[in-house]
N, C-alpha and C positions, 0 to 999 in steps of 0.2 A: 636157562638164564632169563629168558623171555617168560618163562611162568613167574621168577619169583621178582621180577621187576612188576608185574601184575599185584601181585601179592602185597610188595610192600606199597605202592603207589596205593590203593584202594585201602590200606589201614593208615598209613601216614598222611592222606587226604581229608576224610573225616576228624583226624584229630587235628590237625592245622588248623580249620574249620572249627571245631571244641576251641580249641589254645585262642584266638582271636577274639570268639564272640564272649572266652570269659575276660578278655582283655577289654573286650569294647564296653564291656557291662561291670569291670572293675571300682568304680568311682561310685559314691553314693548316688548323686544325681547326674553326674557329668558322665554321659553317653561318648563314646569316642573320644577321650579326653586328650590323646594327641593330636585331634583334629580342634581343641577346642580355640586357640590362639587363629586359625585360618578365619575359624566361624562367628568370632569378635571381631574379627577385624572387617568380615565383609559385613556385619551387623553396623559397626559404625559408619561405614561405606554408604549401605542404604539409610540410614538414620541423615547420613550428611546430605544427599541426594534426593530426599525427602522432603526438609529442611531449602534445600535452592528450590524445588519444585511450588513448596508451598510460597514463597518470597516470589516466584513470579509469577503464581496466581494472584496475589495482592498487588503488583504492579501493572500488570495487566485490566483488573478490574480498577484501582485505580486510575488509570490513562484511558480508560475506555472513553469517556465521553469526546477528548481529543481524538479518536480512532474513530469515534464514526463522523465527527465532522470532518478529517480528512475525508473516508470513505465519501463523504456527502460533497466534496470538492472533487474527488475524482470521478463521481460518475456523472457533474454536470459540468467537467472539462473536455477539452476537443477528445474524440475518442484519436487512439494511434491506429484505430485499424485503416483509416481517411489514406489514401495513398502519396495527395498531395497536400496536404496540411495548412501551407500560405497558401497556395490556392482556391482552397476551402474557406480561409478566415476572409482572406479580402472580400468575396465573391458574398459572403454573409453578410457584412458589413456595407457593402454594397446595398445589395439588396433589403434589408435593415433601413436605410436612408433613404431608399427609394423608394417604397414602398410607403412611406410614410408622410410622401411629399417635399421632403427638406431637397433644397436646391445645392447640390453637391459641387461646392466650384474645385478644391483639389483632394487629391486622396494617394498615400503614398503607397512605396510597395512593400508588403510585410517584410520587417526582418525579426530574427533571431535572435533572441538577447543568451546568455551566459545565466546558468539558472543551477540547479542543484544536478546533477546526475542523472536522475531518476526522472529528473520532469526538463519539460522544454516551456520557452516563454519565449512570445512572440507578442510585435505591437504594430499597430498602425497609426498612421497621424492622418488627420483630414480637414476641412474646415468647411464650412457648410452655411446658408441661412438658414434659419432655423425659425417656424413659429413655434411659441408654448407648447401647445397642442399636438407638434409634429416630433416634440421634443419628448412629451409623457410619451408618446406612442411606440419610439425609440427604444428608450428607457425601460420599459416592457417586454419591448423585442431582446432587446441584449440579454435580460434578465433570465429567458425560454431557455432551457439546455441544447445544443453546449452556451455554458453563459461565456458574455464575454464582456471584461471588466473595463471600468474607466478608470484610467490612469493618468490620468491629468484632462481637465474640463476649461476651458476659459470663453465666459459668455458675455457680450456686451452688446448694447442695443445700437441697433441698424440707423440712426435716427436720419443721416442725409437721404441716403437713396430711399430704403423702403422700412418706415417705420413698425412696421406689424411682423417683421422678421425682425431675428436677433443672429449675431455672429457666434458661428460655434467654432473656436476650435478647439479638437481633444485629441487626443490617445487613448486608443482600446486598447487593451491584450486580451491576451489567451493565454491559457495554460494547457498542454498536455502532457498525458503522462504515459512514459515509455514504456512498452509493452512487457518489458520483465518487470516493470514496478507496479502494473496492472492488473495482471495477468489476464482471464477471462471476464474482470467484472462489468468489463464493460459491453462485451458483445459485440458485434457486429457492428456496420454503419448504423450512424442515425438519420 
């Protein structure tokens, strides 16, 4: 029995084999033509996926100039890898002022403001005298990465006590951006 299960398996193999491939070669052009409904429909699949692909290469290349002026605001924002962040901005800003000659009469302590997600924003208030001079110097300094921005200025000339100072007072902030919204761009400390 074991011979002619042999027997027939190795002649009804072959022709199975025959019987298919004239089935798959049936159709004038249409190869596998039961399969042909599967291989339209994943044609349209890729044709649609093709299609979104190219539309966000045109949005992309589009918004790019916005992307890299972000990118150019985040890499001269406070970096997140700083461990103490308001300890860093004050201590800048400090130093910024002093540095520069301006007589620092008060200076608050950074807080935190409510920002997007992805970034932090921080501000400080202070009030200062101020000459011209110490004021360009300033303004130069802030400007260096990480920059950090004026958000309200109000200048008015000293004229009782010392007329060759001027009254500052402003608001700096900062902007950082959160380490998963970063990721590597920024590197290490600055």
């Amino acid at each position: 029995m074991k011979e002619s299960t042999k027997n027939l398996c190795s002649v009804l193999l072959p022709l199975g084999l025959l019987v298919l491939t004239i089935i798959g070669f049936a159709g004038k052009d249409e190869h596998f033509w039961f399969l042909s409904g599967m291989i339209e429909k994943a044609q349209k699949h890729q044709k649609s996926q093709e299609q979104k692909i190219r539309q966000l290469e045109r949005n992309i290349a589009e918004h790019q100039p916005e992307l890299q002026e972000l990118n150019a605001i985040r890499r001269s924002s406070l970096p997140p890898s700083y461990t103490d962040i308001i300890g860093t901005f004050r201590s800048r800003v400090e130093q910024v002022f002093y540095a520069s000659g301006a007589q620092v009469k008060t200076i608050s302590t950074p807080r935190q403001l409510k920002g997007l997600p992805e970034v932090e924003l921080y501000e400080i208030t202070l009030s200062a005298d101020i000459r011209i001079e110490e004021l360009l110097t300033v303004m130069e300094a802030l400007n260096k990465p990480p920059v950090l921005l004026w958000r309200n200025v109000t200048l008015r000339p000293n004229n009782t006590i010392a007329p060759e100072f001027m009254n500052l007072n402003a608001v700096i902030g900062a902007v950082c951006f959160k380490e998963s919204a970063s990721g590597s761009e920024n590197g290490g400390k600055r």
